[in-house]
Steps between C-alpha positions, in 0.01 A plus 500: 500500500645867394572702778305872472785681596363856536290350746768353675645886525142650688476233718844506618433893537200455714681275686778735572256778582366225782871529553538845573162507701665270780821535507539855399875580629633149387361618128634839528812400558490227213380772263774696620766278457390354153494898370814560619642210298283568191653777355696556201885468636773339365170222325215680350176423621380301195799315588411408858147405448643223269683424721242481760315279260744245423557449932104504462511189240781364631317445859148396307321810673172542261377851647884562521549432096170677420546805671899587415409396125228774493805732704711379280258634214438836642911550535520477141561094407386375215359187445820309353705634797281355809464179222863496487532555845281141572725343216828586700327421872354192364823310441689637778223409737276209355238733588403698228135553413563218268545295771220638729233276592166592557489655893304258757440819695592898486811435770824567357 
């Protein structure tokens, strides 16, 4: 069964709004720290979101992979460089989308 992965992205945004509900410093300071590391330095941002996606295939995280893809997107990738960027992870990892099978549940 195909996986509807824009889906994927709103639920895992409700979810993290849950998130921020209850645990409102813990998130702060996770938003925090993942801005701080998200801008353009010596790797452009485009850069680091695929990067962020191939640690997202690589560890078979489904809300992970759908929501730094669309990231990913919105920094500028094209559609050949996240595919590429599966191609290279896949190999390296023997878990590339290739070799993703169909989640039991939404866990990572």
């Amino acid at each position: 069964m195909a996986k509807n992965w824009l889906d994927m992205v709103t639920e895992l945004s409700a979810e993290v709004k849950v998130l921020r509900a209850g645990a409102p410093d813990v998130m702060k300071e996770f938003s925090a720290m993942a801005m701080a590391v998200s801008g353009p330095e010596a790797l452009d941002s485009k850069t680091k979101e695929l990067i962020t996606l191939a640690i997202s295939v690589a560890v078979r995280c489904d809300p992970c992979i759908a929501f730094h893809a669309q990231a990913a997107v919105k920094q500028g990738a094209s559609r050949d460089e996240v595919m590429e960027e599966d191609a290279e992870v896949g190999p390296k990892s023997s878990s590339g989308i290739v070799n993703m099978k169909p989640s039991r549940d939404k866990s990572c």
